[in-house]
C-alpha positions as CSV (number, residue, x, y, z in Angstrom):
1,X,-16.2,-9.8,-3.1
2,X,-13.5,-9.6,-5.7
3,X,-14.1,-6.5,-7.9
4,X,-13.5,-8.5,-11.1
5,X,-16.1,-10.6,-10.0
6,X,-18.6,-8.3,-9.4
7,X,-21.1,-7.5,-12.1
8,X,-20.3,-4.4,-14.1
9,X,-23.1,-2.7,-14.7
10,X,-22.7,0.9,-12.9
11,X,-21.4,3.7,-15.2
12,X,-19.3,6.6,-14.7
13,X,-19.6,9.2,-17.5
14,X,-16.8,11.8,-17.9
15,X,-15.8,14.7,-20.0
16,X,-12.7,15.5,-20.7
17,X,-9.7,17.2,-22.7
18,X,-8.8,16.2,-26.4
19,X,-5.5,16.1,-25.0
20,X,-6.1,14.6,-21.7
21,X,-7.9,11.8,-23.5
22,X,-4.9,11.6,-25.8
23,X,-2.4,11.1,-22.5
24,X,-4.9,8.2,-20.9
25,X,-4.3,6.5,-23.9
26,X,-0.6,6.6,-24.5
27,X,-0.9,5.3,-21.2
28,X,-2.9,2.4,-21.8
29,X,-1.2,1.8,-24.8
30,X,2.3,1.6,-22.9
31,X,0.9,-0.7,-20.3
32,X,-0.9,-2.8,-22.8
33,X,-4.1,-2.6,-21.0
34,X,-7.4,-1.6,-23.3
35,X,-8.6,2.3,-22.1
36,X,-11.3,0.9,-20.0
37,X,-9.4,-1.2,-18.1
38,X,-7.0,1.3,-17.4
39,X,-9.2,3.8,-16.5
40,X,-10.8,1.6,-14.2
41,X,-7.9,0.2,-13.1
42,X,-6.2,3.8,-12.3
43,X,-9.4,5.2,-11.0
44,X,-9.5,2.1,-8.2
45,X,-5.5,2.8,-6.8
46,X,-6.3,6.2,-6.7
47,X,-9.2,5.9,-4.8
48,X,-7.4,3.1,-2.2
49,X,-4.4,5.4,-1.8
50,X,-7.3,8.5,-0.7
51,X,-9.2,6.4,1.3
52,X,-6.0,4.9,3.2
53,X,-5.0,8.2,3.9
54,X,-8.0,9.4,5.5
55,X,-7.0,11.2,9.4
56,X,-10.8,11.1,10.2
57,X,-12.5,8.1,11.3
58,X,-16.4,8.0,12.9
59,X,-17.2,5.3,14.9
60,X,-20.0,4.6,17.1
61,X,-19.1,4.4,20.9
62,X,-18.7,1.1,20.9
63,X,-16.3,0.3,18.2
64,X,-14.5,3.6,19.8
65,X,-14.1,1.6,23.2
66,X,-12.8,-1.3,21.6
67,X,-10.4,0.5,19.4
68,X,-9.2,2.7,22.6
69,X,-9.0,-0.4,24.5
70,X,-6.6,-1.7,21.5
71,X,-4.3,1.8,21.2
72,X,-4.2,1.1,25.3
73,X,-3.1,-2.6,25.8
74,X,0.5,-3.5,26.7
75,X,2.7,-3.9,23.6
76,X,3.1,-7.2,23.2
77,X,7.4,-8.6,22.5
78,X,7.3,-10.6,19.1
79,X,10.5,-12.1,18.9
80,X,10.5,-13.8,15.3
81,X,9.5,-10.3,14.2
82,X,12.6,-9.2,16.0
83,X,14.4,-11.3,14.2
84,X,13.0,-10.4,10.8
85,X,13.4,-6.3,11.7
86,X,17.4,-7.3,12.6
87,X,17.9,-9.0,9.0
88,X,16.6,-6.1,7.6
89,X,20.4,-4.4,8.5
90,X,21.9,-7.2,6.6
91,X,20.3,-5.9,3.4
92,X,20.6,-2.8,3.2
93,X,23.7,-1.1,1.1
């Protein structure tokens, strides 16, 4: 489900800074976005580029078969991805 689509009804409360409150809104202000939605909005990548970084994974023995069984298959020879990767030369300066 699309977050802006969710309900918004859970809050976060937080304390902060006079000055720190003072730099979220400059920023808000420079992005045109209201302080809410910027907080929100900053809060969110944050917390996707934490999460995707995550080393540690727990996974019950079945979805650890299936993922070994997927690190252990034959690579598999794409050859319009070839294709793509070669143009890639052509673009670069």
């Amino acid at each position: 489900m699309s977050l802006e689509r969710e309900s918004k009804d859970a809050r976060i409360n937080v304390r902060l800074a006079p000055s720190q409150a003072a730099l979220i809104r400059r920023a808000a202000e420079a992005q045109d976005k209201s302080l809410t939605d910027f907080v929100i909005s900053s809060a969110a990548e944050a917390a996707e580029l934490v999460l995707a970084d995550r080393r540690w994974f727990r996974l019950d023995e079945a979805s650890w078969e299936t993922f070994e069984a997927l690190l252990e298959r034959p690579a598999i020879f794409k050859p319009r991805l070839a294709e793509l990767l070669a143009m890639e030369d052509r673009f670069v300066d």
